[in-house]
C-alpha positions as CSV (number, residue, x, y, z in Angstrom):
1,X,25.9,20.9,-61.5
2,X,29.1,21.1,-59.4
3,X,29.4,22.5,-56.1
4,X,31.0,25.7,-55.0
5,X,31.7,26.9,-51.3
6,X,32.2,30.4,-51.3
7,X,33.5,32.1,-47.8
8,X,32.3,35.0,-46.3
9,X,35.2,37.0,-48.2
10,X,32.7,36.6,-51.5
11,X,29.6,36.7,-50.3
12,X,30.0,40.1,-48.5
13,X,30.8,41.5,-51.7
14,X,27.3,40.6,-53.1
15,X,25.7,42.4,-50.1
16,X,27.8,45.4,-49.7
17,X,30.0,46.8,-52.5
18,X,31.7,49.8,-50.6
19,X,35.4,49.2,-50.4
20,X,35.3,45.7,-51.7
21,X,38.0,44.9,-55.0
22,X,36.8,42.1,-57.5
23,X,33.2,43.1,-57.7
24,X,32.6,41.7,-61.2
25,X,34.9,38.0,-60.4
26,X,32.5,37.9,-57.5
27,X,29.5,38.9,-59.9
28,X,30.7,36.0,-62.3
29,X,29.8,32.9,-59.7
30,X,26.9,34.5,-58.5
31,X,26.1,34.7,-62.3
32,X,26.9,31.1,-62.5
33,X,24.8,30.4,-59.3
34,X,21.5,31.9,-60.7
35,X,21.8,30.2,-64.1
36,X,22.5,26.5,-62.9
37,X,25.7,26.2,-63.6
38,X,27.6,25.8,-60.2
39,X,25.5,25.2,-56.4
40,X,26.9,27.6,-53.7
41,X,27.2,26.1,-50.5
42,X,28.6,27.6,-46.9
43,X,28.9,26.7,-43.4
44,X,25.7,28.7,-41.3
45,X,29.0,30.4,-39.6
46,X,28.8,32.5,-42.8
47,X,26.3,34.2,-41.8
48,X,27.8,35.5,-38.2
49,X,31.4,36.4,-39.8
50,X,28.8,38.5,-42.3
51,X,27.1,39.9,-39.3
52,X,30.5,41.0,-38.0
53,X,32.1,42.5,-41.3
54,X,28.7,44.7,-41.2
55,X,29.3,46.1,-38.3
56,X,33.3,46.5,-38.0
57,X,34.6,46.6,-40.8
58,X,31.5,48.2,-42.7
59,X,30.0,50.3,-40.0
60,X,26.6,50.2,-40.5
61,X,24.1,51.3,-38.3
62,X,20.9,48.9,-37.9
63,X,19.0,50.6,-40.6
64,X,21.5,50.2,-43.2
65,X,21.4,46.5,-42.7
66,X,18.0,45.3,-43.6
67,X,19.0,45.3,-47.2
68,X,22.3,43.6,-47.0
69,X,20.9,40.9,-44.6
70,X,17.5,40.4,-47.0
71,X,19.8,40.0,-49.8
72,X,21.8,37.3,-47.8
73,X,19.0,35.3,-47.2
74,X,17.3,35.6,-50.7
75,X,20.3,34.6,-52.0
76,X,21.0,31.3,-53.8
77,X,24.0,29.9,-51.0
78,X,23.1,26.7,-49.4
79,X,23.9,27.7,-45.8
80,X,25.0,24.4,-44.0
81,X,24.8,23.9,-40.2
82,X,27.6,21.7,-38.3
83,X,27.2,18.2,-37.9
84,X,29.2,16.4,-35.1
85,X,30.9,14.8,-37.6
86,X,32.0,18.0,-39.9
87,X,32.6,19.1,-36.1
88,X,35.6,16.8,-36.4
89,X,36.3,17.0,-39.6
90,X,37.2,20.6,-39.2
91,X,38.7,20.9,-36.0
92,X,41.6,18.2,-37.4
93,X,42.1,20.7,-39.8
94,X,42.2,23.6,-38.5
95,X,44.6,22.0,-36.1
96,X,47.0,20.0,-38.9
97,X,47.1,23.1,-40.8
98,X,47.0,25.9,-38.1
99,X,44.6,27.8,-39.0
100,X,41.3,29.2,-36.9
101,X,38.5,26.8,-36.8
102,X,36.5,29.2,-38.5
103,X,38.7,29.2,-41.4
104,X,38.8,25.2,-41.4
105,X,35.1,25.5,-41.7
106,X,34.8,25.9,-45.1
107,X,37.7,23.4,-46.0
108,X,35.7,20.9,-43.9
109,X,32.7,21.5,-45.9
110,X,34.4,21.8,-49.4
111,X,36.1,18.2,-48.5
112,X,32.6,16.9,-47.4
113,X,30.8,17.9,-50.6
114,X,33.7,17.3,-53.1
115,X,33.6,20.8,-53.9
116,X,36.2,23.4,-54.8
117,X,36.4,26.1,-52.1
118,X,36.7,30.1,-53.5
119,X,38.3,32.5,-51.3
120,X,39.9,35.7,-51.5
121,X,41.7,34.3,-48.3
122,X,44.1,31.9,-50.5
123,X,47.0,32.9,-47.5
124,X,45.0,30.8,-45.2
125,X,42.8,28.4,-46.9
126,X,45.3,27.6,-49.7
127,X,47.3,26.0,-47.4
128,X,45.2,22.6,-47.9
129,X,46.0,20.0,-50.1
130,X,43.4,17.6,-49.9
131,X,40.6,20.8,-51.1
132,X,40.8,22.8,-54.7
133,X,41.3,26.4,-53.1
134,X,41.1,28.9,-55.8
135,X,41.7,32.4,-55.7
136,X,38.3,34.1,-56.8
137,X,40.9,36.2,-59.1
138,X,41.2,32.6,-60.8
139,X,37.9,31.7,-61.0
C-alpha cells in the first residue's frame, strides 16, 4: 500500500460538497483509501485549516457542523502530529521555497513518509522538487 498525503483542499470536499469543483477526483482516492489501495495521511494542522474553511469560507453555524466534523474523524486519514524534527523539516521549506509554514506542512510530511502529496493547491505546493505534488485533476 502506498501512502498518500492529501491537504485540507481534498479532504474538505469529503465533508462538505457545497461550492466545491472535482467532487468525483476527490471521491476516487477516498475510493482508493477505503479499499486498501493507497493510506491517507495528513499533518493534525488539517484538522484546524478544516475548522476554519467551515466557518469562513463555508459559514456554518455550530449545528451544521457536527456532521462534517464526525465524518472527519471517522474518516480513514492518518492525522499526524509535529515532531521536533518534522518541525525542522518543514520550516526549511517553507523558508527555501517561500511558502507559509502551513503549506510546507504537508511537503514535510510527504518527504518524511515517501509519499506523493495531492493538492488542488499545485500553485503553492508544486513548487517542490524533492516531493511528487499532483494535481488531484491528475490523480
Amino acid at each position: 500500500m502506498r501512502n498518500v498525503v492529501v491537504d485540507s483542499s481534498i479532504i474538505v470536499k469529503w465533508i462538505n460538497t457545497v461550492d466545491e469543483e472535482n467532487l468525483m477526483l476527490a471521491d476516487n482516492v477516498l475510493k482508493d483509501a477505503l479499499e486498501g489501495k493507497i493510506q491517507l495521511l495528513t499533518p493534525e494542522l488539517a484538522k484546524y485549516e478544516i475548522g476554519n474553511v467551515l466557518l469562513h469560507s463555508k459559514k456554518l453555524s455550530p449545528g451544521e457542523t457536527q456532521i462534517p466534523f464526525h465524518t472527519l474523524f471517522v474518516s480513514p486519514i492518518q492525522f499526524i502530529s509535529q515532531s521536533e524534527e518534522l518541525a525542522g523539516e518543514t520550516y526549511q521549506i517553507a523558508f527555501n521555497l517561500g511558502l507559509t509554514y502551513y503549506d510546507a506542512s504537508f511537503l514535510s510530511l510527504a518527504r518524511q513518509y515517501n509519499a506523493v502529496l495531492i493538492t488542488e493547491n499545485i500553485k503553492h505546493q508544486g513548487k517542490s522538487k524533492e516531493v511528487r505534488v499532483i494535481s488531484l485533476k491528475d490523480y
